[in-house]
Structure formats: C-alpha cells, structure tokens
Steps between C-alpha positions, in 0.01 A plus 500: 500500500219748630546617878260502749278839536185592679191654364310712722100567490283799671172302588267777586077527398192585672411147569746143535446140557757275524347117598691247633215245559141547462228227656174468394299874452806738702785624353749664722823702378855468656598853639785521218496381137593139440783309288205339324315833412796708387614194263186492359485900428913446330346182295190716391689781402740295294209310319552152703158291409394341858527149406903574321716326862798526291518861458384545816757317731799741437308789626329275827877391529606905560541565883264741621469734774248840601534776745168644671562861448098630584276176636171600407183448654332147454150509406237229410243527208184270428483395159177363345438336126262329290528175254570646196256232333306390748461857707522294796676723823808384611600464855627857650868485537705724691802604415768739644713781375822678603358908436778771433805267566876572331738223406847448376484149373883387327641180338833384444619319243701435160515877360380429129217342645411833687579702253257293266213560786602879568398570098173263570372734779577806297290372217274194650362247274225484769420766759637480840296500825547466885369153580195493339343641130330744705752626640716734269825703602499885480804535308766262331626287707833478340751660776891413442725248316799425734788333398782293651324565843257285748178480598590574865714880371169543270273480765711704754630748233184590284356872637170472723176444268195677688272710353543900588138457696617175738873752557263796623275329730767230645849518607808349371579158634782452595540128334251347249437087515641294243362184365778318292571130392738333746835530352704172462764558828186596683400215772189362406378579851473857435250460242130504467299260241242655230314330220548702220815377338345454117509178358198550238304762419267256296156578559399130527773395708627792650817438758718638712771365752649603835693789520775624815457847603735709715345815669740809581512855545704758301496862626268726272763624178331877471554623155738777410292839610295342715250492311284262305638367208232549217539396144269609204226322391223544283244218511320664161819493304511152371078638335679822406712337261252237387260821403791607282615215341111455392503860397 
C-alpha cells in the first residue's frame, strides 16, 4: 500500500493567468494559481487528452494547496484578432495578467501517483505554462517530492521562493498567506468557496465544481544562507542535445 506524499511546484514566469470565470470579452486572473490550472499543467505533462475524465479524476481528487511567496503586479492587456476565414475583427477583449509573481503550489496525495507526475514534469509530454499558452515558466517547475508528510508541513516547511531581484528591493515578511483546501476536521465555516475544482477539461463541455478554501499565514521559511535558493537551468539544453542526436 503506497503512503501519502506531497509534490511541490515553483510557479514562477514573466507573465501568469490563472481564470476562475470569464464573462463575455474580460478575463480576469485570481491573485494565486488555481486547483483547476495546476491540474491541467500535471494532466498535460503526463499526456492526459482533454476529453480522458477517467484519468483525470485521481489527480482533481489530490488535495491542493499554494503559498504566495512574491504577489506580483496585476496588469491588463487588450487583445485583438481576425476570422481566420472570413478576416472579420473580433470584438477587443481584455484580459489580465499577474507580472513577476512567485508561487509554491503543492498536492497531496497517494505517493505512486506523485511520483508518476514528478517524472511527467521532468520530461512533459506537453509543455507546461502559468495559466495560459502564453504564458511560459522561466525554469522547471518541478521543486520537491515529499513523502509521508502533509500539505500543511509542505507549505510551512519548503524554503522562501522569490527571485534574488524581489529579496533586494523588498524586505522579508515576516509570514507569507496560504491558500489550502479545507482539511476534513476543519469547520466548514472557516472556508471560502472557488470554482475551479476540475470536473472536465473537455473542450466542448468543459466543467468544474465548487471547491472549500482555507486562507492562513505561515511565517516566511528563509533558506539555509540566507540566500536565494537557485537551481541550474539551461532552457537551450533540451536543442543542444537534439543538434547532436541529428549530428
């Protein structure tokens, strides 16, 4: 019988949306990624075809939780676009972006299963991105594999995430906000209600179902040093090695 683990993600990028609702020609972001849009970058990387429910349910049914560790600024675009038969215009939309924002984003759940998910992200059957296509991340955003823990010590043990600029120009907090599915001895009273529990990710009948969220604060977990933790990353590798196994 597998135990229960937690596997961690860095969301970090120049650019994230993550869209609760969207009405008519706006399209707003929540100010931290949602269950819904951090499912659907797991089922991407692990090759899950939007209309496959089945495979999908055992990674909607993981419990999910992220910590804000640098906001971000929010910032709306206008987007234009043509028929691409007709050449008609569309109506301008707007649509809104978190800019220079940091996440830890975590779920919890049966350990093979996020083991299984930990070797997708490394090696994605699809790419990964922050909300939207247009929105890429700046480096993997595989983080940690935890085991035999929770998603509360995850996201009140895992070292602060902001980038060396946002550390230089801001000080250390002394707590960052937590946004984390209400546990099950939890009173339902001290919850919030979001949208963005995945149902389907079928792009005819796309659905998702209500979802209890407990806010907290856990003070700021500085990393050993001080400092901030960097890992290496080459974004030309992945062509490098392409170019030589062509060569």
């Amino acid at each position: 019988m597998s135990s229960t683990g937690v596997l961690v993600l860095r969301l970090a990028g120049p650019l994230q949306s993550w869209g609760a609702s969207s009405r008519f020609t706006r399209r707003t972001t929540e100010s931290a990624p949602t269950k819904s849009g951090v499912i659907g970058l797991l089922a991407s990387a692990a090759g899950i075809e939007r209309g496959d429910d089945t495979n999908l349910a055992p990674l909607a049914a993981l419990r999910f939780g992220v910590r804000i560790d640098q906001p971000g600024t929010r910032i709306r675009d206008f987007h234009t676009a043509h028929h691409g038969v007709t050449g008609a215009s569309m109506p301008l939309s707007e649509r809104f972006y978190l800019a220079d924002a940091v996440f830890v984003a975590a779920v919890e759940g049966d350990q093979a299963l996020l083991a299984g998910l930990h070797d997708a992200l490394r090696a994605p059957v699809y790419l990964p991105y922050l909300g939207r296509r247009s929105c890429p991340p700046s480096e993997p955003v595989d983080l940690a594999q935890y085991e035999d823990t929770t998603l509360e010590n995850a996201l009140t043990n895992v070292p602060w995430q902001a980038s060396a600029w946002y550390r230089r120009r801001h000080r250390t907090p002394q707590s960052l906000t937590v946004l984390r599915e209400k546990a099950t001895s939890e009173p339902a009273e001290s919850a919030d209600v979001l949208r963005d529990q995945p149902v389907s990710f079928d792009a005819a009948h796309r659905k998702h179902a209500l979802r209890t969220v407990v806010t907290t604060a856990v003070p700021t977990p500085i990393p050993a040093g001080g400092g901030s933790p960097q890992r290496p990353h080459d974004p030309f590798a992945a062509l490098d090695a392409l170019e030589n196994e062509s060569a």
